[in-house]
Steps between C-alpha positions, in 0.01 A plus 500: 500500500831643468605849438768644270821450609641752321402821251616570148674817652729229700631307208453759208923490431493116508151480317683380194721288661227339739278450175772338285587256815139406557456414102820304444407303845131438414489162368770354743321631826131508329332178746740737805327822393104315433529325849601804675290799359206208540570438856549868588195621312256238665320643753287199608824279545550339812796567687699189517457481158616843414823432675565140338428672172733761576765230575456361202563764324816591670666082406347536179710851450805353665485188314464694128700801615810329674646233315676343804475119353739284727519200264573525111145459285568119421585425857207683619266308300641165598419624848151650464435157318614298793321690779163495259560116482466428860232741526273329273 
């Protein structure tokens, strides 16, 4: 189990904002948040697995939170569908 990281006392001028952030980013980062408060909040979780959820949620954050495509959407396609066709 994990214990607070911070108190009420230590946020209470950015309360609002903090809230209003959290909100408006819910549904982009919801599968981020789920994995992470259920990997931290497991206490029977084996290691390894802790860590590879953690890691998971730190692409999965990255990925949603950093739009850093390197090919236009139709290009990327063509090239997801051309690595998936020699994979299967």
């Amino acid at each position: 189990m994990c214990g607070m990281l911070f108190e009420l006392r230590d946020v209470r001028s950015e309360f609002e904002t903090l809230m209003k952030n959290w909100f408006d980013k819910t549904q982009l980062l919801e599968p981020v948040f789920e994995t992470y408060f259920g990997t931290m909040y497991n206490p029977g979780i084996y290691l390894h697995h802790k860590f590879l959820s953690l890691v998971q949620c730190v692409e999965s954050y990255h990925r949603r939170a950093v739009r850093n495509c390197e090919l236009p959407p139709d290009q990327a396609e063509k090239r997801t569908q051309e690595i998936l066709s020699y994979a299967f």
